[in-house]
N, C-alpha and C positions, 0 to 999 in steps of 0.2 A: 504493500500500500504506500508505496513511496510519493512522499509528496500530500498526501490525503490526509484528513484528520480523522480523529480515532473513530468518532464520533458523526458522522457523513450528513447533511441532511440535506436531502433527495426533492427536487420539484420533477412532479411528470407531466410531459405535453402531449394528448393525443393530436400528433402532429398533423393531420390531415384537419380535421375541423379546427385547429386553431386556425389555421393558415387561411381557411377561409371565413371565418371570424375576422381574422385582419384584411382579406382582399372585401370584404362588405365594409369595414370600417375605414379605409383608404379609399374608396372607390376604384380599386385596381387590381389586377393579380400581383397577389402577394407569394411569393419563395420563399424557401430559406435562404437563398441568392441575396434577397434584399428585403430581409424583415427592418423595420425603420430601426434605429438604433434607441429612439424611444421606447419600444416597445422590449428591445434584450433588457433596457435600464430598470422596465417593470419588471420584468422576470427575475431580475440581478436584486431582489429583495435582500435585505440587512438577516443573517442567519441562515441564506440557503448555501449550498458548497456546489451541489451539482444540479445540470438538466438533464434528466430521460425524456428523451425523441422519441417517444415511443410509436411504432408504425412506419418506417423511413424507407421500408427496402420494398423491390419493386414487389406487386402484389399479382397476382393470378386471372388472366381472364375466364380460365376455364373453375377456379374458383368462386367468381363473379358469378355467372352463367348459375352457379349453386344457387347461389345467396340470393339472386332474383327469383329464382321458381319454387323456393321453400316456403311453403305457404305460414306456417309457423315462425320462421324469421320475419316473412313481411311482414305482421301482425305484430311484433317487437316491434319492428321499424315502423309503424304506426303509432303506437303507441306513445315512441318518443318523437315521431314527427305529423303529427296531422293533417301536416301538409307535407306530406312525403313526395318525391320528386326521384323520378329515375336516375336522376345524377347524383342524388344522395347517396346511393345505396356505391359504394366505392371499394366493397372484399372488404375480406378478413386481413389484419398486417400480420396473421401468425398461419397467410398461405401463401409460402411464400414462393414467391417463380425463380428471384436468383438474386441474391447478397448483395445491390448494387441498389443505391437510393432513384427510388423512382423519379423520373425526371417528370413530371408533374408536381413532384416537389421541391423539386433546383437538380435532383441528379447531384453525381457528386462532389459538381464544383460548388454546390449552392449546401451543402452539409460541411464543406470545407470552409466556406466562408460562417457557416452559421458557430461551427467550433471556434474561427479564431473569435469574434464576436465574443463570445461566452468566455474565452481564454482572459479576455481583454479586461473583464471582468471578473474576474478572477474566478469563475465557476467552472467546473467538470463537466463533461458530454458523458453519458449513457446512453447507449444502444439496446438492441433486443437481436437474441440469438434465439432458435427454436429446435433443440436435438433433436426431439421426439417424432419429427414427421414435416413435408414440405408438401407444395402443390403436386398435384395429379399431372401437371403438364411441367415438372420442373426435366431440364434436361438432361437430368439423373437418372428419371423413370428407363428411358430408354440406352443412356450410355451407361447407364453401370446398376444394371438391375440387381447383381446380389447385393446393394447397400440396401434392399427392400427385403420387407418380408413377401414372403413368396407364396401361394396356393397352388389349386387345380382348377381342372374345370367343374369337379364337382365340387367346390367349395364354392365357385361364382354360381352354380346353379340352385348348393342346398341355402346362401346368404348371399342375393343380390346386394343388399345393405352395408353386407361386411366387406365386399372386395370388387374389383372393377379388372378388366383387363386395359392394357397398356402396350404396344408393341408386341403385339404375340404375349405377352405373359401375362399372368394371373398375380396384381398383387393387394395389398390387406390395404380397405380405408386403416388412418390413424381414429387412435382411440386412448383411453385409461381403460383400466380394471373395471371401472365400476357406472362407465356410462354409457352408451352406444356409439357405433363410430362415429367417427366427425364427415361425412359424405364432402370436403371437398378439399381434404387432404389422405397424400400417401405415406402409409406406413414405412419407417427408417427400419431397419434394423442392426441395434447397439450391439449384437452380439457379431456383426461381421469384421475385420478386421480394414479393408479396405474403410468401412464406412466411418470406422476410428480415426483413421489417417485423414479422410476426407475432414472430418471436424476438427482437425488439430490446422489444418490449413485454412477452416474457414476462420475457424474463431481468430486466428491470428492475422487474416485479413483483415478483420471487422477493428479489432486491436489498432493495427495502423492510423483508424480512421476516427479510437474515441479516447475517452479513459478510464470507461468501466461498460461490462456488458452486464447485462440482465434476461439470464438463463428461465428459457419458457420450461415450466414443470420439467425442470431440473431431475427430481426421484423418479420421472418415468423412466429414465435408462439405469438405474443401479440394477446389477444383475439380479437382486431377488426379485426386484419388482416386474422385472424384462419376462425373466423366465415365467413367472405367476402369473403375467398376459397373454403369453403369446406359446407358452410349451415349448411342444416339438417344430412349430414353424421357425422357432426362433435357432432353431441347431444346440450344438452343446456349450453351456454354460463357460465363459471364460476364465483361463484361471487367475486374473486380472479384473478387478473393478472397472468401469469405462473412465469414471472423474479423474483419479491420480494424478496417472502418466498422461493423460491430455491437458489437465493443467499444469503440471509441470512444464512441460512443452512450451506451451501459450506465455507462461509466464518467465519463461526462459529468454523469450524475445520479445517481450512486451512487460520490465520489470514492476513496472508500478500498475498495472490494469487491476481495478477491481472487479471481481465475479460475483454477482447478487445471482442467487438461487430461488427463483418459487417456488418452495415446497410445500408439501401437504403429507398430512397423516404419521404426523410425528417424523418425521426424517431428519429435522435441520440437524441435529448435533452429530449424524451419520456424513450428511453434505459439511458441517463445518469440517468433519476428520477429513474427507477425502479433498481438502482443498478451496473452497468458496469463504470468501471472506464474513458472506452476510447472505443470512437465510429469511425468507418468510419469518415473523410469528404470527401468522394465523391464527394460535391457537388464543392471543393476547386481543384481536379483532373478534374473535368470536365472543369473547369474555368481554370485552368492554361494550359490544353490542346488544348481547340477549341474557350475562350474568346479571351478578353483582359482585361487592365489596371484598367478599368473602373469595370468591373463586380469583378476581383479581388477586389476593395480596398471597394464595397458595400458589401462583402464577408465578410470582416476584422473586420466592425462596429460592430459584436456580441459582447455580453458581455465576458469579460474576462475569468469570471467562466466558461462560455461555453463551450471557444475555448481551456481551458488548459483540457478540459475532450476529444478532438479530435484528433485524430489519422491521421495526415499528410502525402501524399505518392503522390509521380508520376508512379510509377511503380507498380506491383504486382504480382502472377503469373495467375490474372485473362486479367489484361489489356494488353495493347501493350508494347513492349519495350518502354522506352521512347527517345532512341536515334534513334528510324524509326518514334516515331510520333511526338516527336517534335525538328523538324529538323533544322537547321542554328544556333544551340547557343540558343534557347527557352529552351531545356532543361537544358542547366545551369543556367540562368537565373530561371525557375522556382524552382530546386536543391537548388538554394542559397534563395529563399521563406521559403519553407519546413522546411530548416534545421535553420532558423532564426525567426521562426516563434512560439508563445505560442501552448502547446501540445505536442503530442508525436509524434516521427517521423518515418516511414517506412521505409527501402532500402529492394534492390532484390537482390538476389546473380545474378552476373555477369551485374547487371547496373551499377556498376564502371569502370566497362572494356568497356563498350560500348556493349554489345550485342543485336542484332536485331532481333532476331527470337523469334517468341512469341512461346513457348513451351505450348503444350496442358497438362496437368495434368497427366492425362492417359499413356503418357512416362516416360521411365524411361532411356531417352540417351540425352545430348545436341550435335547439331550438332557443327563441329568447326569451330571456328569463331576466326578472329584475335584480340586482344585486343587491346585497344585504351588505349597505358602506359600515354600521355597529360589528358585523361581526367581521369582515374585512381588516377594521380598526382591532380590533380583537385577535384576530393571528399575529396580523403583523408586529402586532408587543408580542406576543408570545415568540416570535423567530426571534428577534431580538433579546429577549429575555434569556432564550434557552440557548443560547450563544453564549452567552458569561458565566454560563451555571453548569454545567456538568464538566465538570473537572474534579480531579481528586478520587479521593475515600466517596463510594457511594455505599445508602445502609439502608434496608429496608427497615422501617422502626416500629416498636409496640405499641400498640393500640389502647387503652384502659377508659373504662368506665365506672358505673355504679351498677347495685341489685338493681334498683328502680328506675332503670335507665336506659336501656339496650341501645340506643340509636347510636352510640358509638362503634356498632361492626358495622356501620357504613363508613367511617371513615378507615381509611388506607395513608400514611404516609411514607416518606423516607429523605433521606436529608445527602446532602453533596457537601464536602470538606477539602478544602486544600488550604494550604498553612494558615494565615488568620481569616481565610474567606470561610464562610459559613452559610451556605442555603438551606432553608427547609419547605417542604413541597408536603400540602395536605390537599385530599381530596373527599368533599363528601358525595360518594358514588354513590347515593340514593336520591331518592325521588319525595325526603322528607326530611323537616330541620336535625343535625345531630350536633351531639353534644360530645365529646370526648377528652382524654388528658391525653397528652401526646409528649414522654418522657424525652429529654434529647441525650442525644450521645457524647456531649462535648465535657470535657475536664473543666475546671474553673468558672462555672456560670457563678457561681455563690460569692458573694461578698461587693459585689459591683451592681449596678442596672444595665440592663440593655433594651436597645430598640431594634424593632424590627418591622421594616418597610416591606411591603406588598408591592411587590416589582410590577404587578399588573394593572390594580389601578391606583396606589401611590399611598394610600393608606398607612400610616404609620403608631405603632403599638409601640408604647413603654411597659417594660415588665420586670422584675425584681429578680434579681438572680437567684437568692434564697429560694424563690418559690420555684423557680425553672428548675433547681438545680433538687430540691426534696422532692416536687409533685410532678416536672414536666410542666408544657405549656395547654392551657385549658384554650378549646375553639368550640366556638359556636358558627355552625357553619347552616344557612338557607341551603332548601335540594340544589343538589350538583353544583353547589358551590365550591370553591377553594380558594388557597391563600398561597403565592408563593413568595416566599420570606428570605429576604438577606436579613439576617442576622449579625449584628455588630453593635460592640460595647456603647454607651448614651455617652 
């Protein structure tokens, strides 16, 4: 991670509807060739490090061709566009035809120029790699068919759904374990040896061109999960993991690249061993969406090492907005988690504004939506904020109440320390006022006063060391409220 801070935090662009977001707001087509430079200076926000492109490489017609006649997709694509337009509907960017930035989107002099832009700024490029399976019409299908998994003709005849012919062969849509195939891509297969070598040369391509990639469902190719999809099509198991020696490779020539992994179903800390810097947590998005209190701060217990390797996010352009799912002030409350929290951090484009409509991939228009300038003003302290504060000793800390009192297992905190800096970060993850004492961790509060400033909206508390130092500091916090405190002597 040469160059990178420990700590990363991630802005993603779905780069196609941005671009034309910006060519309606300019009245002109817009590239990445020639995004205005006001517009990088918005993106170039106080606490971000990098941008994810996310969608840049050229996309499928013959994926297209899907995505139009899926009656089930169009009916998504309504949903977020009611005025849906046949030039909306623009593929999937994880079907992909060939590693080269589509030239509807500048091609790759106009991603060239969009990274120095970003350089210039002192921010990071992220791209999107997809192991697991490429377009039906990539020119793979047919120059080097055993990087696919393979069938008969009685496979295409007993599972039209599952497999398509190609050049005389029979080969598998892509898929996971656990959903049906994806009808308008083809199955890779991790366990060929040629198809390894092919990925050590793509990803080091792609390398050349950012400074971190972001690895599409990453655990699809680990060989238990390979073998557990695909069996006997897949041949015999290698005696070799795929991630390893591919990133070793990749990062052999490309020394400071970071590899973010999406993973799913408990994997990350298998992806952390084999090589990825930063994994999904998922499992931290699931809890701060449909938990509580409780499930978050058993969430928090992992090892340290773990959690600075995990990748933080409420939002994505796979999930829901987080301002339609988690509604009354839960998403700020959970905003001020993420952004406070050991690891890296995600935002979306347009979850600062408050956007509600979950955009399907496959578009390339956001519908308009009015922006929320309160909660806007509201991130943008928070990036700022959690820029100066995760440094040091982080602690997750105990919680205490009374018999008569339970509303303190909604509150969660944990405190950040580096020599006399002092954070403390409280959250009430419920949806009703709590009450708790929140013991601190620090040596010498006793004998002095101190204050302690609410870095978010300015608030400033004096409090007796005696008491901080025998009882902890008592908060009374409104639902999903919180406090995040520098703490220093009065």
């Amino acid at each position: 991670m040469t160059g990178w801070p420990t700590a990363p935090v991630i802005y993603e662009i779905g780069t196609w509807p941005w671009l034309a977001g910006l060519s309606r707001r300019y009245s002109r087509p817009v590239t990445l060739a020639d995004v205005p430079g006001e517009v990088w200076d918005e993106v170039a926000a106080p606490g971000v490090n990098a941008v994810w492109l996310m969608g840049v490489w050229e996309r499928s017609p013959a994926g297209l061709a899907v995505a139009r006649e899926n009656a089930s997709l169009q009916r998504a694509f309504r949903a977020a566009l009611p005025d849906l337009a046949d030039s909306d509907v623009v593929g999937s960017p994880y079907c992909v035809r060939q590693y080269r930035v589509d030239d509807r989107l500048g091609g790759p002099e106009g991603l060239a120029t969009a990274r120095a832009e970003l350089k210039r700024r002192g921010l990071r490029l992220i791209l999107d790699y997809v192991p697991n399976h490429v377009a039906p019409d990539h020119p793979a299908t047919t120059d080097h068919p055993n990087w696919f998994i393979q069938g008969s003709a009685a496979d295409l005849a007993a599972d039209p759904g599952g497999w398509f012919e190609a050049a005389g062969r029979i080969l598998a849509f892509g898929r996971d374990p656990y959903f049906p195939p994806w009808p308008d891509v083809a199955q890779l297969n991790a366990f060929d040896p040629g198809l390894r070598e092919a990925t050590v040369a793509t990803l080091a391509w792609i390398g050349e061109q950012c400074d971190g990639v972001r690895v599409d469902m990453a655990m699809l190719v680990t060989n238990d999960i390979f073998a557990g999809t695909w069996g006997a099509y897949a041949g015999e198991v290698p005696a070799e993991e795929f991630w390893p020696p591919i990133i070793e490779r990749v990062k052999a020539a490309h020394p400071g690249l970071v590899l973010i992994a999406e993973a799913y179903w408990d994997t990350e800390w298998t992806l952390q061993r084999q090589g990825f810097d930063f994994c999904y947590d998922k499992r931290l998005y699931d809890r701060l969406t449909h938990e509580g209190a409780e499930a978050l701060r058993k969430h928090l217990v992992a090892d340290r090492g773990y959690q600075d390797g995990l990748l933080r996010f409420t939002e994505n352009h796979d999930e829901p907005r987080a301002a339609a799912s988690m509604p009354g002030g839960r998403d700020r409350a959970a905003a001020v988690a993420i952004a406070t929290l050991p690891g890296a951090t995600l935002w979306h484009d347009g979850q600062f504004e408050g956007r509600r409509t979950h955009l399907s991939v496959f578009l390339g228009r956001y519908p308009d939506e009015p922006a929320d300038p309160d909660l806007r003003s509201f991130h943008r302290r928070l990036l700022t904020v959690a820029a100066g504060l995760r440094r040091g000793e982080w602690r997750l800390l105990d919680v205490r109440g009374w018999p008569d009192n339970p509303s303190h297992r909604d509150v969660v905190a944990w405190s950040w320390h580096e020599g006399a800096t002092r954070h403390l970060v409280v959250v009430n993850f419920g949806d009703a006022p709590a009450q708790a004492r929140v013991p601190l961790p620090w040596p010498g509060l006793a004998g002095r006063s101190w204050e302690l400033t609410d870095l978010l909206d300015g608030r400033v508390f004096d409090r007796d060391g005696d008491e901080l130092a025998a009882e902890g500091l008592y908060v009374d916090l409104p639902p999903w409220a919180t406090h995040v405190l520098a703490v220093e002597p009065a």
